[in-house]
BAMIKE-763702 format. One record per residue (C-alpha): residue number from 1; x, y, z. Coordinates in steps of 0.02 Angstrom, whole numbers, plus 50000, padded with zeros to 5 digits. Layout:
<atoms>
num->NUM&east->X&north->Y&up->Z
...
</atoms>
This chain:
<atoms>
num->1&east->55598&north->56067&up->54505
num->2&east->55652&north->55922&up->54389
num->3&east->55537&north->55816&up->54319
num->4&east->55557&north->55632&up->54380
num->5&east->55510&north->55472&up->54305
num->6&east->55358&north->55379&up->54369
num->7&east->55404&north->55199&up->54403
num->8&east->55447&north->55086&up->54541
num->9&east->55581&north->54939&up->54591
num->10&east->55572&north->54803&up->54492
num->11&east->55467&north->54666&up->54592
num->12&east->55368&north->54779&up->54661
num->13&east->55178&north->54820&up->54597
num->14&east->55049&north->54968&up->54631
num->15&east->54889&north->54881&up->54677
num->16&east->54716&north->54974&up->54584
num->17&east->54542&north->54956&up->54685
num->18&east->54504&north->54817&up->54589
num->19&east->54670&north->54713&up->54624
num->20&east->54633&north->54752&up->54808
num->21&east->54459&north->54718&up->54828
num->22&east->54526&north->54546&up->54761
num->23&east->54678&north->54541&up->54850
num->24&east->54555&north->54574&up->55001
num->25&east->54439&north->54450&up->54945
num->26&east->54579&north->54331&up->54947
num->27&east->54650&north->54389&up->55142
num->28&east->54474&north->54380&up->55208
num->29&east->54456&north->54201&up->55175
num->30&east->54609&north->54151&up->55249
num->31&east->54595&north->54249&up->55397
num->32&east->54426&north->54177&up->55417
num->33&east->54513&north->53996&up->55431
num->34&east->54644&north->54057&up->55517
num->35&east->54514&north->54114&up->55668
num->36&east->54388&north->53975&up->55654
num->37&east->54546&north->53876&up->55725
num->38&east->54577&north->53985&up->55877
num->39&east->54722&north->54067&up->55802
num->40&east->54761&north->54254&up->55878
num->41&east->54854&north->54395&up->55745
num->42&east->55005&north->54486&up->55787
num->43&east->55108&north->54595&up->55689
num->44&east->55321&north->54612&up->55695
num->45&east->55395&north->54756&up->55588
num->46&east->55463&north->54763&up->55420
num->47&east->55626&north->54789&up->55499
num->48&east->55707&north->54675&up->55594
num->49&east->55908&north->54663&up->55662
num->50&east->55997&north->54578&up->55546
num->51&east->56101&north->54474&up->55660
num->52&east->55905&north->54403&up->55689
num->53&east->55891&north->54341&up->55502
num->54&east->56074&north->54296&up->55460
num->55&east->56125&north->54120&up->55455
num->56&east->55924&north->54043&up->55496
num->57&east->55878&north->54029&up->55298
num->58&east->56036&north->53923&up->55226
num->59&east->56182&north->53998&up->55094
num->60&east->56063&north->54032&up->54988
num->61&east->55934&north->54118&up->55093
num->62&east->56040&north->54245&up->55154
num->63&east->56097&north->54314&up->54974
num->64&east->55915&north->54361&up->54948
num->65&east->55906&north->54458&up->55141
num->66&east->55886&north->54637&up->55085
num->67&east->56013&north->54725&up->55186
num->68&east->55967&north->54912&up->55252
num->69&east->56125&north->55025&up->55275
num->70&east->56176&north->55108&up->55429
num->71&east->56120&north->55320&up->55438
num->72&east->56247&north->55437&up->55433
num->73&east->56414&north->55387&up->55389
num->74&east->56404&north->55200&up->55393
num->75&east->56591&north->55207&up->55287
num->76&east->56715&north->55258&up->55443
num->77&east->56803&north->55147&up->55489
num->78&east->56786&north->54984&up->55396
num->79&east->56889&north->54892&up->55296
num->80&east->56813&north->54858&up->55119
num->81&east->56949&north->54745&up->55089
num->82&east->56887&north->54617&up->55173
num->83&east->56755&north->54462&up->55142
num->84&east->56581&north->54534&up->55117
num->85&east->56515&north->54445&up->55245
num->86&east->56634&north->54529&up->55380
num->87&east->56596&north->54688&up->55296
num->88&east->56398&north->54687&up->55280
num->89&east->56373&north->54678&up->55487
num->90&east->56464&north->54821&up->55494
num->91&east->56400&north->54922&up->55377
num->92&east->56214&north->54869&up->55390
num->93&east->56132&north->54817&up->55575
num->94&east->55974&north->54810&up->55498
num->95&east->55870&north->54717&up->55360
num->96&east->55686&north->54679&up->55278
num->97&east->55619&north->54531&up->55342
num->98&east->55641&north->54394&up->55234
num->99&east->55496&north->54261&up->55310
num->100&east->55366&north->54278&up->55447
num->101&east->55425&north->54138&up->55528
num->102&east->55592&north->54191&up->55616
num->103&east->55555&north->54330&up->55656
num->104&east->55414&north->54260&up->55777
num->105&east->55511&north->54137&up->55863
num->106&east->55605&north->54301&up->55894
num->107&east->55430&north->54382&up->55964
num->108&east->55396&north->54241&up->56063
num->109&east->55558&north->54230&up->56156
num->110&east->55551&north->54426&up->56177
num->111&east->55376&north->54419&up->56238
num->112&east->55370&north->54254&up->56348
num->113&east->55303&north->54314&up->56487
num->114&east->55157&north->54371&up->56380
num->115&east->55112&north->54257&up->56273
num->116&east->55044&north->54069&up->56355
num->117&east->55110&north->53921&up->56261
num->118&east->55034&north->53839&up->56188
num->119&east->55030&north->53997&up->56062
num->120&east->54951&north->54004&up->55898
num->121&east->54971&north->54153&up->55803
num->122&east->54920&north->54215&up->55627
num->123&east->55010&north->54360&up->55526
num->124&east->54983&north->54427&up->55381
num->125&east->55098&north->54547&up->55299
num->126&east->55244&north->54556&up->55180
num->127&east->55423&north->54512&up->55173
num->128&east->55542&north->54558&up->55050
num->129&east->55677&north->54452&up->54944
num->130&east->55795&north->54491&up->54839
num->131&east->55763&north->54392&up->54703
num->132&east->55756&north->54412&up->54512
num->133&east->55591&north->54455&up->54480
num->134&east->55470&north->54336&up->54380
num->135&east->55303&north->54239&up->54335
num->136&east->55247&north->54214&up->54522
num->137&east->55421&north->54278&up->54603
num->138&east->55408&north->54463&up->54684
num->139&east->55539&north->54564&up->54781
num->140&east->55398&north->54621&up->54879
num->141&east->55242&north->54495&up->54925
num->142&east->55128&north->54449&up->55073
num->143&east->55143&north->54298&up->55161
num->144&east->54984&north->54240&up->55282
num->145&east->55053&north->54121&up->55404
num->146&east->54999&north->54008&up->55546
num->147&east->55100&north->53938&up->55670
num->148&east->55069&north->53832&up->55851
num->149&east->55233&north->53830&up->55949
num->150&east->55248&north->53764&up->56125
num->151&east->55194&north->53575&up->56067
num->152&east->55246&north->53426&up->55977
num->153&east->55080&north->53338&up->55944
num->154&east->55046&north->53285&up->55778
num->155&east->54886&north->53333&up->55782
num->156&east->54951&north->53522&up->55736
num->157&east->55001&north->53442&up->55580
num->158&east->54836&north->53381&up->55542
num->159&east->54744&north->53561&up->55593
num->160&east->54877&north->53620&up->55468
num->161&east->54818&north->53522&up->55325
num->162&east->54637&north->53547&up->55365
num->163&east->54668&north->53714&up->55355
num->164&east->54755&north->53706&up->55205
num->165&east->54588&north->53595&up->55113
num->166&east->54472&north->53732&up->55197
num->167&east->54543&north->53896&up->55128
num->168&east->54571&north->53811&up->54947
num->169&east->54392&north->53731&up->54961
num->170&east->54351&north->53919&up->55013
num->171&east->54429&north->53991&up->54860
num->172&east->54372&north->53878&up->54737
num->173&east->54568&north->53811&up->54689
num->174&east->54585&north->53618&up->54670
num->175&east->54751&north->53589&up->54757
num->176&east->54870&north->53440&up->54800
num->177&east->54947&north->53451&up->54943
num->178&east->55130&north->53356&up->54959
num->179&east->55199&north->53298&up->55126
num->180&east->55392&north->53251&up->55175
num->181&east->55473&north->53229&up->55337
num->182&east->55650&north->53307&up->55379
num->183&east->55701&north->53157&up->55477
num->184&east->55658&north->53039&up->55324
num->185&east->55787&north->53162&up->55217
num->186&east->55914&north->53175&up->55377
num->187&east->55891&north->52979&up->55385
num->188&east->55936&north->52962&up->55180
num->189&east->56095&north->53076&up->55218
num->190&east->56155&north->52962&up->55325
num->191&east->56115&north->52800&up->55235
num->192&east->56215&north->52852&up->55120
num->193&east->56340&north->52904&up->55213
num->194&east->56351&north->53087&up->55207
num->195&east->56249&north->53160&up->55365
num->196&east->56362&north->53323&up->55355
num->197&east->56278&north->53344&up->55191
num->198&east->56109&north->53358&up->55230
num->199&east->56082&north->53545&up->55190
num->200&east->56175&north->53513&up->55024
num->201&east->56059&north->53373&up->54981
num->202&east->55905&north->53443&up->55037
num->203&east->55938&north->53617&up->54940
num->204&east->55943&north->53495&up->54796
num->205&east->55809&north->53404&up->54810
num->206&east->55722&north->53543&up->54827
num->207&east->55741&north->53618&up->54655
num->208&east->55697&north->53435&up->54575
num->209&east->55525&north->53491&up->54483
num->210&east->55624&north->53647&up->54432
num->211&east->55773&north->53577&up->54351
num->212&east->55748&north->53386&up->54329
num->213&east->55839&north->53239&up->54397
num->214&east->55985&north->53261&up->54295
num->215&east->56039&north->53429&up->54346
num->216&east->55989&north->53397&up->54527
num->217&east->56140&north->53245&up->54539
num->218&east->56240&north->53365&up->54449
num->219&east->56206&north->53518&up->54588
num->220&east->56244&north->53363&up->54717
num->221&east->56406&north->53318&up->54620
num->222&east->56445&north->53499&up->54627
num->223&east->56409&north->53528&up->54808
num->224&east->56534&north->53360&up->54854
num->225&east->56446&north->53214&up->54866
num->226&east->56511&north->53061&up->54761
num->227&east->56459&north->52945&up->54637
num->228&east->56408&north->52809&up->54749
num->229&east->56328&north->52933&up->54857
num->230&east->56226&north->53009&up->54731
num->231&east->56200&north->52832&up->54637
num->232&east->56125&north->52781&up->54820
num->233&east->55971&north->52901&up->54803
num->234&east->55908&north->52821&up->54671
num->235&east->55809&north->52685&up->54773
num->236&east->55733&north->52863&up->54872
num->237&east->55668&north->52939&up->54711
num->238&east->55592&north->52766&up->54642
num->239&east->55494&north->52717&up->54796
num->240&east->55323&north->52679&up->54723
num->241&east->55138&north->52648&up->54779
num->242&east->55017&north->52733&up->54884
num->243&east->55087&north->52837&up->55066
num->244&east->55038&north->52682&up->55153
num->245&east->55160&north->52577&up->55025
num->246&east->55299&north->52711&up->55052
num->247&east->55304&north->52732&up->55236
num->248&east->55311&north->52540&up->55253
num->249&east->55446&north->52548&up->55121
num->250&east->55555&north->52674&up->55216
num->251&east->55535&north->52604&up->55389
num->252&east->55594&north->52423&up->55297
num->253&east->55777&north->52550&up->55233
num->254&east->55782&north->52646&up->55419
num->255&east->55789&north->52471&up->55472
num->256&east->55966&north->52524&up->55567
num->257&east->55933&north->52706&up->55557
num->258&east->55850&north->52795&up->55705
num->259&east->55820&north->52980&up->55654
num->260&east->55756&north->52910&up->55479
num->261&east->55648&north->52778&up->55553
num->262&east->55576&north->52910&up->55680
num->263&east->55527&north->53023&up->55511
num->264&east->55438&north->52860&up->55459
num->265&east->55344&north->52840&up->55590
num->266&east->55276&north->53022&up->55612
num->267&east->55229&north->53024&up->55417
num->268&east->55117&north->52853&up->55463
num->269&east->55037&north->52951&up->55605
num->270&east->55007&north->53107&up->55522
num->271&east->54942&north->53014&up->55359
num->272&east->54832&north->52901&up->55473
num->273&east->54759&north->53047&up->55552
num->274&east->54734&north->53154&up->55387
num->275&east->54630&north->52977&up->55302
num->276&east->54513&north->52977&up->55460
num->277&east->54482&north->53126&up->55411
num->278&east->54357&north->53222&up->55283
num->279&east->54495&north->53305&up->55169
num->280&east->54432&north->53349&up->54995
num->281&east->54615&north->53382&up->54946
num->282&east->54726&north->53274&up->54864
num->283&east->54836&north->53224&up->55001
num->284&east->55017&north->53144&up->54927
num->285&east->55181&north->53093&up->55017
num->286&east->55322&north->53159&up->54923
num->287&east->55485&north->53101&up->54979
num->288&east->55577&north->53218&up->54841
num->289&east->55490&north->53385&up->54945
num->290&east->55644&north->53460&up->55054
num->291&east->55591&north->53671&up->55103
num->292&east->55748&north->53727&up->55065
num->293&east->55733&north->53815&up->55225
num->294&east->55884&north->53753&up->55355
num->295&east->55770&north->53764&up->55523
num->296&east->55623&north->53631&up->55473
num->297&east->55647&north->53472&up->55589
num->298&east->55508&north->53369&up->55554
num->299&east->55335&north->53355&up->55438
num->300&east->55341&north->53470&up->55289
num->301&east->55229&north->53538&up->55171
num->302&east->55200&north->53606&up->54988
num->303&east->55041&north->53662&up->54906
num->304&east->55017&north->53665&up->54713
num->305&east->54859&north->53717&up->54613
num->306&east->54817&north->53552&up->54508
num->307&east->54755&north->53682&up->54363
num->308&east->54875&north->53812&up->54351
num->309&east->55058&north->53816&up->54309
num->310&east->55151&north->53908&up->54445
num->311&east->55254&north->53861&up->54598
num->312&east->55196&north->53826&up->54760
num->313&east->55059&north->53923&up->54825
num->314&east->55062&north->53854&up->55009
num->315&east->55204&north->53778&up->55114
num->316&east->55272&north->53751&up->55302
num->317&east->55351&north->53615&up->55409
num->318&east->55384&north->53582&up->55602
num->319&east->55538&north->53659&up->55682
num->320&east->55600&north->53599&up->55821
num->321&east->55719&north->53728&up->55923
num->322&east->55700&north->53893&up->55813
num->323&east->55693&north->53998&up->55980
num->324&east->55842&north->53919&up->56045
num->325&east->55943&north->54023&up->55916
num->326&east->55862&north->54177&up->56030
num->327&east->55914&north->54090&up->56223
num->328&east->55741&north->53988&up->56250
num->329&east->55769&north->53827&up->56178
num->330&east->55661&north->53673&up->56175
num->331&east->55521&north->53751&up->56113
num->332&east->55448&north->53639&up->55942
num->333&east->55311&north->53761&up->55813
num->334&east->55251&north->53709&up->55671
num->335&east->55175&north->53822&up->55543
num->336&east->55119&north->53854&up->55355
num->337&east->55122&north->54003&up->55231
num->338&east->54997&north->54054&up->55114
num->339&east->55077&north->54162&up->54968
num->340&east->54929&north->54281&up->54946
num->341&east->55001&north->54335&up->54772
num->342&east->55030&north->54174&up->54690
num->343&east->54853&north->54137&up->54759
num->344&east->54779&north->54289&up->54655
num->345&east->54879&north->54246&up->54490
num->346&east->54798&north->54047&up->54516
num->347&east->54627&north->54122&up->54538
num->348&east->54657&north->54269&up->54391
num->349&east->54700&north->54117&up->54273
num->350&east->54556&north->54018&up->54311
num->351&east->54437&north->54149&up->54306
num->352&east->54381&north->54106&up->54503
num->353&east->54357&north->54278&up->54571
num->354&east->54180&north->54301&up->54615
num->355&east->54068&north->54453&up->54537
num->356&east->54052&north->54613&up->54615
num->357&east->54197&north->54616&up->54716
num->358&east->54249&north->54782&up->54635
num->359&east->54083&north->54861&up->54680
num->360&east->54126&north->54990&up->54821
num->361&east->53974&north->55099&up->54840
num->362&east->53788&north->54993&up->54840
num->363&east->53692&north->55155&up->54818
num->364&east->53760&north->55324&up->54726
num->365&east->53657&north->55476&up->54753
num->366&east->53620&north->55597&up->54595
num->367&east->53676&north->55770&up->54643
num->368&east->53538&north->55914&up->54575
num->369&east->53614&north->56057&up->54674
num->370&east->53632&north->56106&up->54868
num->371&east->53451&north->56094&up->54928
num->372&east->53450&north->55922&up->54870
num->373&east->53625&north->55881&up->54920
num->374&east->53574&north->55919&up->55091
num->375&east->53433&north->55799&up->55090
num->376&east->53554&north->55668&up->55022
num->377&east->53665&north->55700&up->55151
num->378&east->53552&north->55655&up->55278
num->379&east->53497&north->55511&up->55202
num->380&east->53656&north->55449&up->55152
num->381&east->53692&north->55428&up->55367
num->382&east->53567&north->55327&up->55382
num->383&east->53623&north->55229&up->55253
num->384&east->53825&north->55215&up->55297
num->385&east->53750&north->55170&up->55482
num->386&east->53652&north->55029&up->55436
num->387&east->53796&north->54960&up->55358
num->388&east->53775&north->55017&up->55154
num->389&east->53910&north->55078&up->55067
num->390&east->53833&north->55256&up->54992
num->391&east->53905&north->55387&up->54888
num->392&east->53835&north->55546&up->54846
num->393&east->53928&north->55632&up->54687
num->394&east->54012&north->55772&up->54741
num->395&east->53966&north->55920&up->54608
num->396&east->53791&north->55940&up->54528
num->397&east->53866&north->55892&up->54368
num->398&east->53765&north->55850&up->54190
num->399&east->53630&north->55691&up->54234
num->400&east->53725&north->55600&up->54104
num->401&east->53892&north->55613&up->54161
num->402&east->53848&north->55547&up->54342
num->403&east->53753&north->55402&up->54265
num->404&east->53901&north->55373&up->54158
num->405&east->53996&north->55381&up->54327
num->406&east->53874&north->55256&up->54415
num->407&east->53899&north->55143&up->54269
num->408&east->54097&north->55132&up->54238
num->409&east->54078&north->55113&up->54448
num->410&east->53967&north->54987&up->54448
num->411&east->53868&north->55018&up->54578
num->412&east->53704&north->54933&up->54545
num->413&east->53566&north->55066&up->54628
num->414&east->53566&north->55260&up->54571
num->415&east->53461&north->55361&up->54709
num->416&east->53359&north->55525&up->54635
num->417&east->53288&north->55670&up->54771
num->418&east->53235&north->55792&up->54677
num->419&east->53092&north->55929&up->54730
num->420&east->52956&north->55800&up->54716
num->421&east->53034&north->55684&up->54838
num->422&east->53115&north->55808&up->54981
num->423&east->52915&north->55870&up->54963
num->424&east->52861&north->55693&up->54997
num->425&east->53008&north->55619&up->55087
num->426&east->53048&north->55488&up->54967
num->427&east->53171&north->55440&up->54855
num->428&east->53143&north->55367&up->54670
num->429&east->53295&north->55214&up->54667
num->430&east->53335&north->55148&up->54499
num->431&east->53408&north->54967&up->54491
num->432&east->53564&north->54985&up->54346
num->433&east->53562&north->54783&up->54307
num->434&east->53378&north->54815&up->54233
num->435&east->53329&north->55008&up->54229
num->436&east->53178&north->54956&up->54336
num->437&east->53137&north->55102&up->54461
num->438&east->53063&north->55114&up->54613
num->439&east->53003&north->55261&up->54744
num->440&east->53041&north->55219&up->54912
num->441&east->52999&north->55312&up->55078
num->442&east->53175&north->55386&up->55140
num->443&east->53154&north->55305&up->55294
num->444&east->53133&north->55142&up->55215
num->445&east->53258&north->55158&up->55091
num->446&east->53386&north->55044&up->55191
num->447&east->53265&north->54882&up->55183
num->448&east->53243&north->54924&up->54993
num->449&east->53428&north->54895&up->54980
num->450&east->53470&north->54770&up->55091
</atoms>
């Protein structure tokens, strides 16, 4: 048999036991939040049918959908002169989800007769994009989300952001947390009069921190807005002064414009609500924050670490009629994402993982041969049932190279039954931090631990 490389696709990583004790560490704590707030976990598979993710992420969006080909002879029969996009369907029914999100708007209108709306649901696996691979970008990455669907109250916005202050409070990351409204961009589209151009502007507006001000009325120029239109923005990206200031501000310019002045109004709500509130976070409206995502409606919302230079590690929004798109329309959710990766390169920079996360095994038993092993054995149950993590090494090996073992391991208590103790059923336990040791009756060995 040839010999074959070792690697994997680029974007993709092999996690060791460290990186997944912390990755763990890290899904823990939000699923922790996620329940203390009545949320229930589901799961959808990797695979979903493409005609479900086409068309619900924007141009964009759907040039990063990983496409899965057809089995057997998925060639017969098709036309490969024609436009990609009339060839792809053909060719490929299936594809890796891209988000969470669409695909359960498409579990709730599959399962509505099982699930009682109000729903709120948590999920937390990964998606896959096919993107070029960088500094906090990943073809392959998990995404914990929360969403409510089956109400419109803005009071699942504010449950949103608390949630959002309590995982990063959790975690230890110092976070601000920018708020925008789609009605407030919808509403600038049409001041200026280009509402067919909302998607162009808000895919714009969207890359502003990454690109600069410049190049985003450039993309704008590009994508067919004019001069005067673009030249009309300018009052949008120099609104000044506190949320309170800017809200006030932007219901004085929606003066004569309904779906803008309805964003306004929401972001006043919401923002009262969040101030009555204890949120350690730093709480900002940002009226340049768009989601590039095509199916947010309403209140949206972007998460950076304050300390750490990466993207946004935390973002959602309100959308209004996502399961239409599936045959049950008029049904408003509202939801945020937690990118779990980004999350452990914030906390790997700053240093913020606690200690002994790594340690798998509290207690390793020395191994002096079979009579002993058997004693270990039996007190090792004992042990794993009262909830300790306990490893006995598996050959009688040189004392040094299990202590060695025990050491590069890091467990912090070595257990010794020699003949002494199996005479008087006790084991001698040795704490590793300061070589201090101990004997312990066996059957008391668990409170010795604990």
């Amino acid at each position: 048999m040839a010999t074959v490389k070792c690697s994997i696709p680029k974007g993709t990583r092999d996690f060791l036991p460290t990186e997944m004790a912390r990755r763990n560490y890290i899904f823990d704590t939000i699923r922790s939040v996620f329940k203390a707030f009545a949320f229930e976990p589901i799961e959808t598979p990797s695979l979903e049918n493409l005609s479900t993710l086409m068309g619900k992420y924007g141009e964009e969006g759907d040039k990063l959908l990983f496409k899965v080909l057809n089995s057997g002879d998925f060639m017969e029969g098709v036309d490969f002169s024609q436009d990609y996009h009339k060839v792809a369907p053909q060719i490929c029914e299936r594809g890796l989800r891209y988000d969470l999100t669409v695909p359960f708007a498409r579990f709730v209108v599959q399962h509505r007769d099982q699930v009682q709306l109000p729903f709120r649901r948590y999920q937390l696996q990964p998606v896959w994009r096919a993107d070029r691979p960088q500094k906090g970008r990943y073809r392959e990455f998990y995404q914990c989300d929360a969403d409510m669907i089956g109400s419109t109250s803005l009071l699942n916005e504010l449950e949103l952001v608390q949630m959002i202050d309590m995982v990063f409070g959790k975690l230890g990351i110092n976070v601000c947390v920018k708020i925008n409204n789609r009605k407030v961009l919808a509403g600038i589209a049409e001041l200026i009069g280009a509402p067919d151009k909302l998607v162009d502007i808000t895919v714009a507006i969207d890359k502003l921190d990454k690109i600069g001000l410049d190049n985003v009325r450039a993309e704008l120029a590009e994508r067919g807005l004019t001069a005067e239109q673009i030249a009309a923005l300018d009052p949008v990206f120099s609104l000044s002064g506190s949320a309170t200031d800017k809200i006030q501000q932007l219901k004085a310019l929606f003066a004569n414009v309904e779906v803008g002045r309805a964003g306004a109004l929401e972001l006043e709500e919401l923002f009262g609500m969040v101030q009555a509130c204890d949120i350690h976070a730093e709480v900002e409206l940002d009226l340049t924050l768009a989601r590039g995502l095509n199916y947010y409606t309403g209140a949206i919302f972007e998460v950076k670490a304050k300390d750490v230079q990466i993207g946004s590690i935390c973002g959602g929004g309100r959308y209004d009629n996502l399961t239409g798109i599936f045959g049950m329309p008029g049904v408003s959710g509202v939801g945020i994402s937690f990118g779990a990766d980004r999350i452990y390169d914030v906390l790997t920079e700053l240093g913020a993982f606690p200690e002994g996360l790594e340690q798998a095994a509290r207690v390793l038993f020395i191994n002096f041969g079979p009579a002993e092993q058997a004693a270990c054995v039996a007190i090792a149950a004992r042990l794993r049932a009262a909830g300790i993590s306990t490893l006995i090494y598996p050959d009688a090996a040189k004392m040094k190279k299990q202590m060695d073992y025990a050491n590069r391991k890091q467990v912090p208590f070595v257990a010794f039954v020699g003949e002494s103790e199996m005479r008087d059923g006790t084991v001698t336990l040795k704490n590793m931090a300061d070589g201090t040791q101990q004997t312990v009756a066996a059957d008391k060995l668990a409170e010795a631990l604990q």
